[in-house]
C-alpha positions as CSV (number, residue, x, y, z in Angstrom):
1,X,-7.8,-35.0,-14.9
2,X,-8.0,-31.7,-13.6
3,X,-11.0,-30.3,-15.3
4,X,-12.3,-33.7,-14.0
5,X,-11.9,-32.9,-9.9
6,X,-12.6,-29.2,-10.6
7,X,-16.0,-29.9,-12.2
8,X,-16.4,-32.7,-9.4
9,X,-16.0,-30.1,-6.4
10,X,-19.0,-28.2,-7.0
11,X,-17.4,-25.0,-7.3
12,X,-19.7,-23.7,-9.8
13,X,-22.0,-22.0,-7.4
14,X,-19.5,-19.4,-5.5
15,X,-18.6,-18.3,-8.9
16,X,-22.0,-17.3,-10.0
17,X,-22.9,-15.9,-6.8
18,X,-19.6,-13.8,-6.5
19,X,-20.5,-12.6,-10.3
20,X,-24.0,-11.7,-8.9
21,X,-22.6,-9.5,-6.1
22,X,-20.5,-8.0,-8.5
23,X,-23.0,-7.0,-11.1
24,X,-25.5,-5.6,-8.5
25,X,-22.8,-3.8,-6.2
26,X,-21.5,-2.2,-10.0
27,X,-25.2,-1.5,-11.0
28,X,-25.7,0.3,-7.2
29,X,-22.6,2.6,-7.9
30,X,-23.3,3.0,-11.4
31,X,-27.0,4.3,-10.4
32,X,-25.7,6.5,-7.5
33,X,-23.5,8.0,-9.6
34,X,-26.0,9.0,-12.5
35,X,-28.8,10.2,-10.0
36,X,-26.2,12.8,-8.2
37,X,-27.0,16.2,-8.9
38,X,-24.2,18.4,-11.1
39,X,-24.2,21.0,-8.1
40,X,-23.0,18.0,-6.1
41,X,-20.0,17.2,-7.4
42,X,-18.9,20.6,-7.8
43,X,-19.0,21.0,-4.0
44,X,-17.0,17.6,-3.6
45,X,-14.8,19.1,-6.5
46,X,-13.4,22.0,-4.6
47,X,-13.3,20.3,-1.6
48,X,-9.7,19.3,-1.0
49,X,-9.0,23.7,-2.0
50,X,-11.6,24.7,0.5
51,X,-9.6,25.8,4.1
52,X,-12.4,27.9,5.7
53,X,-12.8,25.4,9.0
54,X,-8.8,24.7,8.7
55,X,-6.7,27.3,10.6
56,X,-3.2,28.7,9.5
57,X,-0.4,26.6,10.7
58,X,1.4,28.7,13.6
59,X,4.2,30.5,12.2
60,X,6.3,30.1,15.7
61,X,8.2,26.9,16.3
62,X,9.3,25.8,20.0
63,X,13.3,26.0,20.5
64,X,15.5,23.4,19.9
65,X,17.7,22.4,22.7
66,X,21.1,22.6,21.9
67,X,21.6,18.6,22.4
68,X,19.1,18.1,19.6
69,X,21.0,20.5,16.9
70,X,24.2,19.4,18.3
71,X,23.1,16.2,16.8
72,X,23.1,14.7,20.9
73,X,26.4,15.2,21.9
C-alpha cells in the first residue's frame, strides 16, 4: 500500500533533479580541482604556518584588580 501512494505522489522528479545537481555540482569540483596548478596548492599548503601579516601577541597583560583574583570578595 505504500509503494502504491509513494508511486502515486509523483515524487519521482525531485529525485532525479536533486541527483542531477549532485552529479554536476561533483563534476564542477572534481574539474576545479584537476585544472589547479601544483604551485597552487603549495601556497594554500603552508598557509595556516605563514605569520608574516600576523603580529606577535603583546607580551604585557593589563593588571588584575585585586576583586577579580580575590575571586570578588
Amino acid at each position: 500500500m505504500l509503494r502504491d501512494v509513494m508511486q502515486s505522489s509523483g515524487l519521482a522528479a525531485f529525485a532525479e533533479v536533486g541527483l542531477l545537481i549532485f552529479l554536476v555540482t561533483f563534476v564542477v569540483v572534481v574539474l576545479r580541482v584537476v585544472s589547479q596548478r601544483r604551485g597552487h596548492y603549495d601556497t594554500v599548503a603552508r598557509l595556516p604556518l605563514h605569520d608574516e601579516s600576523i603580529e606577535p601577541p603583546s607580551s604585557t597583560r593589563p593588571p588584575v584588580s585585586e576583586s577579580c583574583s580575590r575571586g570578588g570578595r
